[in-house]
N, C-alpha and C positions, 0 to 999 in steps of 0.2 A: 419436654419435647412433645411436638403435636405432632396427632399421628399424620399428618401433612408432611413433617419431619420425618416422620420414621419411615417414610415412602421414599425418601429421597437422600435415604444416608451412602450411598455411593455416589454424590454428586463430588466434582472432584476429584474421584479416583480413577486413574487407570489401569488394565490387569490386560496382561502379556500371557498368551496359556497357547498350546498345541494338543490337542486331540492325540489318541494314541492311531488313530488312523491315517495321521500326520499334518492334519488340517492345521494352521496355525491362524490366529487370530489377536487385533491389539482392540479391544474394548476402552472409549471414554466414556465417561458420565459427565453430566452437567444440568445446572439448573431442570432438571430433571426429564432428561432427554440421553439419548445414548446415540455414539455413532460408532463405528465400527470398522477395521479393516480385514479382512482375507489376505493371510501376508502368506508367498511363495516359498520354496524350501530353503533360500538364504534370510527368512526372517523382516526382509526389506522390501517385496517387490509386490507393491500392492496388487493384487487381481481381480478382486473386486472390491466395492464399499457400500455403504448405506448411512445416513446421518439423521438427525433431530426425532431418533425415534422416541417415547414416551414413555416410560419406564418405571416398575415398582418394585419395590426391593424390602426388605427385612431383616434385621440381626437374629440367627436364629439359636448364635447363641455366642459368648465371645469368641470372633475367629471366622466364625460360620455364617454365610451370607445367602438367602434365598433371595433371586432377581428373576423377573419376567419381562417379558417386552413384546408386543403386536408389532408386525412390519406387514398394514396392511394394503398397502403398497405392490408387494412382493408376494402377500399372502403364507407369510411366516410368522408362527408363533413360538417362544423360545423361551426354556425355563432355565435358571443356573444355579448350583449352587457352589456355592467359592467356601473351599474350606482354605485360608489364609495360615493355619499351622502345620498343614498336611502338605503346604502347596498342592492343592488337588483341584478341580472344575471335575464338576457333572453337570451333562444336560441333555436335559429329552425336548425335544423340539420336532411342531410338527412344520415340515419346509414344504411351500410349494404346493399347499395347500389346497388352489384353487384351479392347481393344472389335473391334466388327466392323470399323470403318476405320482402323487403328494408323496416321501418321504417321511417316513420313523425317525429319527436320529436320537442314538439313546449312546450317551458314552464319555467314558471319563478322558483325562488329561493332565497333563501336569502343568502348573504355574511355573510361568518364568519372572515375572513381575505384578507385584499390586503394589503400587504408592500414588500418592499422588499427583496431581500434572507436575 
């Protein structure tokens, strides 16, 4: 595997998670890009989105997934880590960046889904 390869081992997969603050979100990856939904509290109702973001990623151990991605667009940076035994998500991400009130987001969640497409 090149490490080209190992930058892009969640291509293909998508993960299903909700924040314990109740933010819910449906994560794809692909050819090594990620796009994104902000799903409402039935799970379905898209609220927002963002797509062909550029994404690196790393096995940090079996099970264990470190993922980052720039939405420089939006001026969002977002770190994850997907623990796939635990069903768990962590992420600290700095949102919003470039406005006057930028955003900490530091916080876990639980998985409802990782497989893929």
């Amino acid at each position: 595997m090149t490490e080209k390869d190992r930058k892009l081992i969640l291509d293909g997969k998508t993960i299903d998670y909700t924040y314990e603050g109740g933010w819910r979100f449906k994560v794809l990856f692909y050819n090594g890009l990620a796009a994104y939904q902000f799903l409402g509290d039935d799970g379905e109702t898209v609220s927002n989105s963002n797509e062909d973001i550029p994404y690196n990623s790393r096995i940090i151990r079996d099970d264990l997934y470190h993922v980052v991605w720039h939405e420089k667009n939006i001026g969002d940076l977002v770190s994850l880590v997907i623990d796939t035994e635990k069903n768990r998500i962590h992420s600290a991400a700095l949102l919003d960046y470039r406005g006057s009130k930028p955003i900490l987001h530091f916080e876990s969640g639980d998985i409802h889904d990782f497989s893929d497409e």
